[in-house]
N, C-alpha and C positions, 0 to 999 in steps of 0.2 A: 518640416524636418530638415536638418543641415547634414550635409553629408560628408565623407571622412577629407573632400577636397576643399567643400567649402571651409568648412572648420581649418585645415592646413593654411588654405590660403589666407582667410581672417587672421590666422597665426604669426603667418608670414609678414601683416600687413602689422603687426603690434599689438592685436586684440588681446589683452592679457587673459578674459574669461574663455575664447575659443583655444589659447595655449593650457591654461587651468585643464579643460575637457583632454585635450589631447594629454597631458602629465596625466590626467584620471587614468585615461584610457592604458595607458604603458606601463604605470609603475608597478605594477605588481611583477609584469617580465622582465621590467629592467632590476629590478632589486632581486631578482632569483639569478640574474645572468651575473649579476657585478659580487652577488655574495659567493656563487660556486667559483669570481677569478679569483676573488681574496683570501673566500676561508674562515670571515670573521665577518659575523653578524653584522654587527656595531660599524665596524671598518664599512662594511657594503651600505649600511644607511648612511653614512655621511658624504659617503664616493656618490650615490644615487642623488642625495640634496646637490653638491656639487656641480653635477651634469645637468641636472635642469639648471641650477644660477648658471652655467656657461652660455645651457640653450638660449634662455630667455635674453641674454645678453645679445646673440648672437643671431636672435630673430631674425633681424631683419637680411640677413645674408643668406637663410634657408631659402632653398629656392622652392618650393610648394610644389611643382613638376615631378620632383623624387619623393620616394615616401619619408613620413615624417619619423618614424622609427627607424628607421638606416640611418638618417642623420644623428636621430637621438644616440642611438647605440654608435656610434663613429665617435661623439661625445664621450661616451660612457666606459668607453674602450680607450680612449687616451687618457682618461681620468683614471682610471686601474694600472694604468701605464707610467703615467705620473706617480703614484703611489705604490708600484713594484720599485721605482726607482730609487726615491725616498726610504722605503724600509731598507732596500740593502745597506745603502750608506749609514743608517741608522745602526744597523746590526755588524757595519765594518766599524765604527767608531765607537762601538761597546765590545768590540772583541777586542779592542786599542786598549779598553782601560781594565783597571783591578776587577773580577770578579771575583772576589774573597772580599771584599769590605762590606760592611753590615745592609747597606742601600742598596746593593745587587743581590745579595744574596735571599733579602725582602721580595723579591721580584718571583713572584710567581711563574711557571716555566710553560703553563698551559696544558698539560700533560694530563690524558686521561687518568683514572684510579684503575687501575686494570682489574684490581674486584668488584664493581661496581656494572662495567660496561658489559656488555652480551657478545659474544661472539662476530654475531651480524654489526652489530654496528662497531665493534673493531674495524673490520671490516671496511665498513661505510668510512669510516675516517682514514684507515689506511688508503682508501680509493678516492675522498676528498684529499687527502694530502698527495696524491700520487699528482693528482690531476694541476693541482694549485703550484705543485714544484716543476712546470710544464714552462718551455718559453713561451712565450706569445703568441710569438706566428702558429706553433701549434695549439694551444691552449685554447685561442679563442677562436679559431673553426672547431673543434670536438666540442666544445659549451654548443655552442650558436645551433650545429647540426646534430648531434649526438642526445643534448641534454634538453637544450629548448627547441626540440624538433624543429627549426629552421629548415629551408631548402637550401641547397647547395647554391643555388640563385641568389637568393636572399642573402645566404652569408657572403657569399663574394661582394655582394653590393654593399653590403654593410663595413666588410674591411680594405675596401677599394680593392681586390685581386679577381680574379678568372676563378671559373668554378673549376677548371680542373688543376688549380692551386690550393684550391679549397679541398678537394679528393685526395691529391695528394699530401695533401697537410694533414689529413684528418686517419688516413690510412696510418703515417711515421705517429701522429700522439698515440693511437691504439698499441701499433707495435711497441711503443717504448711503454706503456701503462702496462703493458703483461709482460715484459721484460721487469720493471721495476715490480711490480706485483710476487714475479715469479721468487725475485729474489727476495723479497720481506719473507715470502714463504718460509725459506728456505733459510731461514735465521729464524725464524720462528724454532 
């Protein structure tokens, strides 16, 4: 039986089957953590393909002594970062052109049916979108500690900061999620 080091290390060394075990092992939390930064299914599957084609590139520079999911997630975390950056620009050069001409207007807006959805899960997407319109530095300690029950440890390691970076990171996204929360209410 090979153990979570030796497999790392096999990893480290270029073993694609011992890297394989290790992607088994993760992707079900990396693809829950990269879908609640984005927001979008689809978007979170190919951001997760992504991070592993980075890893696997970048094998050999993993140093096996750290764990191998802080790296993965360091990955997985500039890859959502990279594609925060991407859609703005995308959405600044469509707010540039006609939205009145037949091919924007085709454009589906993503918008729930408000007859259709339940209360709750209004809800659930007013507090997925609360979260996903979160910067970064806040964003991804409240996922990491809040959502995928991380430790305040582990998240620091994971976003190269101090855990009481992480605390107080995680403290300002709360206050501002019932702040923004407060006030959708209250337009409601």
């Amino acid at each position: 039986m090979t153990g979570p080091e030796d497999l790392q290390a096999r990893a480290a060394a270029g073993d694609s089957r011992a890297f394989s075990q290790l992607m088994q092992g993760s992707k079900a939390r990396l693809y829950r953590f990269v879908r609640r930064y984005v927001g979008d299914a689809d978007e979170a599957y190919d951001l997760v393909q992504e991070a592993y084609a980075a890893a696997w590139l970048a094998i050999r520079r993993y140093d096996p002594a750290r764990p191998f999911e802080a790296w993965l997630y360091r990955i997985a975390i500039n890859k959502c970062r990279d594609w925060s950056r991407r859609r703005r620009v995308r959405r600044w050069l469509l707010s540039a052109g006609d939205l009145t001409t037949p091919e924007a207007m085709a454009v589906a807006d993503g918008a729930r049916d408000a007859g259709e959805a339940l209360a709750t899960a209004q809800a659930l997407a007013r507090l997925g979108q609360a979260i996903a319109a979160l910067p970064p530095p806040l964003k991804e300690p409240l996922i990491l500690t809040a959502i995928e029950e991380r430790s305040q440890a582990e998240t620091a390691l994971m976003l190269g900061i101090s855990v009481k970076t992480v605390e107080t990171r995680v403290a300002r996204a709360r206050r501002r999620l019932a702040d923004t929360l407060a006030g959708l209410e209250a337009t409601d």
